[in-house]
C-alpha positions in Angstrom: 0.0 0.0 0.0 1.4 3.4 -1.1 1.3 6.3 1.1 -1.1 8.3 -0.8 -3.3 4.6 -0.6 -3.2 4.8 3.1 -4.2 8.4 3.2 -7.4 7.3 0.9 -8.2 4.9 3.2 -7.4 7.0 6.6 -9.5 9.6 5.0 -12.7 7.2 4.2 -12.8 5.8 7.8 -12.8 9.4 9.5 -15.4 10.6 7.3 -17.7 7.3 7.9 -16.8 7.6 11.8 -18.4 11.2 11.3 -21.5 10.2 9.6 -22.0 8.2 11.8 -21.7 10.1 14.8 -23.3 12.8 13.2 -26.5 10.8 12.6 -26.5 9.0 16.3 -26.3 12.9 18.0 -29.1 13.6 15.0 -31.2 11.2 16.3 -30.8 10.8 19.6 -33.2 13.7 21.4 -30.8 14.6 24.5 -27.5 14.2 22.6 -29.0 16.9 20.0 -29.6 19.5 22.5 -26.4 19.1 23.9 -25.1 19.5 20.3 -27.0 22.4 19.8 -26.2 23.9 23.6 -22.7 23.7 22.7 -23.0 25.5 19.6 -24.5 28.1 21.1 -22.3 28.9 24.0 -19.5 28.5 21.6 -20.6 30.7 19.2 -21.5 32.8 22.0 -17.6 32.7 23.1 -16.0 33.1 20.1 -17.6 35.9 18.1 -18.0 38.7 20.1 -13.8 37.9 20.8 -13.4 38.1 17.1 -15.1 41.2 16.7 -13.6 42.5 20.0 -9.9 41.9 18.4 -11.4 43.4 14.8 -12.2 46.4 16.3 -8.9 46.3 18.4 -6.6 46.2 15.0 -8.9 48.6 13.2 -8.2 51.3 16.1 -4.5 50.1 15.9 -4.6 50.7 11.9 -6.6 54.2 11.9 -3.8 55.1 14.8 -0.9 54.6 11.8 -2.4 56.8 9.4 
């Protein structure tokens, strides 16, 4: 088996493992609200820090010219 075989192969089993965890949390009624709690408090983490260090390095930029 050549490298870029194994890579193929590696490649087909991680995306089948996340099918199929994908459809168990997709139909299992409390594993999809955690799914979907956890999207929300990381979304809820991590965009208003992006925006924060947007703004931060737009001040920075408007300071330079």
């Amino acid at each position: 088996m050549t490298d870029e075989q194994a890579r193929t192969a590696a490649n087909v089993v991680l995306a089948s493992i996340g099918v199929a965890a994908a459809y168990v949390v997709l139909t299992t009624p409390s594993l999809r609200r955690l799914a979907l709690r956890a999207t929300q408090w990381w979304l809820g983490a991590s965009v208003p820090v992006y925006l924060l260090n947007q703004v931060r390095q737009a001040w920075v930029e408007s300071a330079r010219a």
